[in-house]
N, C-alpha and C positions, 0 to 999 in steps of 0.2 A: 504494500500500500504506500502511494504520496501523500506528503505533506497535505497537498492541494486535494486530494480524496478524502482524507480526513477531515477537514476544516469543511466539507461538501458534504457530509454526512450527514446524513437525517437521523433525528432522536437528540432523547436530554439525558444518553449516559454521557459518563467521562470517561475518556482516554489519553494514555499520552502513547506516542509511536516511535518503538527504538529500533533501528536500523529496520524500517519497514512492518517492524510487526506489532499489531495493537495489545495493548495493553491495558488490560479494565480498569478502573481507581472505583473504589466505593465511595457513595459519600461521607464527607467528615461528618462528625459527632457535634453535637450542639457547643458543648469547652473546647474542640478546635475554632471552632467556627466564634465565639466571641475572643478567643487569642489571639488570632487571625485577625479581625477588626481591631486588636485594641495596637498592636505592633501597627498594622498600616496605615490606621489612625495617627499614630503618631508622626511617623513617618509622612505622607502623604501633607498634612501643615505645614512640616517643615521643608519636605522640597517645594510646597508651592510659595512659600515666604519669600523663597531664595532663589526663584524661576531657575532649577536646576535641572527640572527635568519631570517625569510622571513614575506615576506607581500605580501600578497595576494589580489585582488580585486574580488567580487563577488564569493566568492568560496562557497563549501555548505558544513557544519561542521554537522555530527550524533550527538546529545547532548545529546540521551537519546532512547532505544532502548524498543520494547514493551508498546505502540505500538513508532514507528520509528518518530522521531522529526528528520529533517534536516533545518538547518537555512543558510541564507547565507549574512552576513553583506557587507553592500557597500565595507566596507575596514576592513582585519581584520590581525592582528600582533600574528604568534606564537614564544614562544623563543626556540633556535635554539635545544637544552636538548631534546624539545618534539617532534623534527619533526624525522619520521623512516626516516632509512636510506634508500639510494633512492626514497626518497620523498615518496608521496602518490597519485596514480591516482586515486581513487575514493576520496569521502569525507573524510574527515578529522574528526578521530573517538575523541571526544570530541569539546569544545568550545577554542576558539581563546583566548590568552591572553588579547588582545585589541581588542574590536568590534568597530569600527565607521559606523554612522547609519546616513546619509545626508535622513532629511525631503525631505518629493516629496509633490506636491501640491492637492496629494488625500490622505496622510496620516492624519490620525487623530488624536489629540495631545496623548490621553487614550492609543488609540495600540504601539503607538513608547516607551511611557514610561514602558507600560508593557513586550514589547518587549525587553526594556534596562534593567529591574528586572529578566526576563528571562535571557539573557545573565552571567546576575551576579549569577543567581542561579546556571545555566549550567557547572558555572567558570570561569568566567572572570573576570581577576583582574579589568579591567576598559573598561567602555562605554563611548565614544565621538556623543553626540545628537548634529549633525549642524543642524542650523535653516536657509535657505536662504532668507525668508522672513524676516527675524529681524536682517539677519549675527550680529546671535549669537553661541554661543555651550553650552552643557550646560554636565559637567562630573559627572557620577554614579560609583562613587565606592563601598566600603563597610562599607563607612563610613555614618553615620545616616544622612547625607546633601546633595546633590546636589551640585554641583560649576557650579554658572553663570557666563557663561566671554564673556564680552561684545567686542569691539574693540580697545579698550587699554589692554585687556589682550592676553595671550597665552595658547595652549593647550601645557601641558607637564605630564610626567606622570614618576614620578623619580622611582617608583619602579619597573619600565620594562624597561624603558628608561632613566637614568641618562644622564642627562646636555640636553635633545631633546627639543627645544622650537619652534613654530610654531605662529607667533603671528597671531591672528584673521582676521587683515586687510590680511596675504597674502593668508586664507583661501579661501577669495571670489573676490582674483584678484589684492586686493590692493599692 
């Protein structure tokens, strides 16, 4: 299957499509789904304060063509340089600047982290892993580490986002 077959496809399931082949997604659970708004909420002010660019939720980004990868991260930040003019109604040809990937309770720890190495391979500057089980996050950059941030920390990311901080307790309601 194409990109372009998929994005044409009739029906309200979800899919995302790796090297051609579909891939179900269940729907998230009600606590993904206000996680989800409260991170892109935040987000979403603050790149529009600072016309930097859009934030999108659930959208499906082509990362790689032959055969067709389409991913589509919970919440994902492009800067503004890369968005065509009059936006894009199909996918969005490349990967997100910022992927956030909110754990669901059938994900398995192995596919999100490979998911989040995908992401960085694809091109993204940075991956935000929330965990609602542990309300933690945990961030993939390009740097040889992981950053754990528990609930005395924040998610920020100074090199897309200068001065953006989100502290962990408001990620999951606190």
């Amino acid at each position: 299957m194409t990109a372009q077959q998929l994005f044409e496809m009739p029906g309200q399931e979800h899919f995302e499509l790796v090297e051609g082949e579909l891939i179900p997604m269940s729907p998230p659970g009600f606590d993904h789904g206000c996680i989800v708004l409260n991170i892109a909420a935040a987000l979403r002010e603050f790149v529009r304060a600072g016309k930097l660019g859009m934030v999108a939720v659930e959208a499906g980004f082509c990362v790689s063509n032959e055969p067709d990868t389409v991913r589509s991260p919970d919440i994902a930040f492009v800067r503004a340089e890369r968005i065509p003019p009059g936006g894009e109604r199909a996918f969005f040809q490349g990967a997100p600047d910022l992927a956030v990937e909110v754990i669901s309770p059938s994900d398995r720890a192995s596919d999100v982290i490979a998911k989040a190495r995908d992401w960085l391979q694809s091109g993204c500057v940075g991956v935000w892993v929330v965990d609602p089980a542990t309300k933690t996050a945990t961030v993939y950059s390009h740097q040889p580490q992981a950053l754990f941030l528990s609930a005395k920390d924040a998610l920020v990311c100074e090199e897309l986002l200068p001065g953006f901080r989100l502290p962990i307790s408001q990620v999951f309601g606190g």
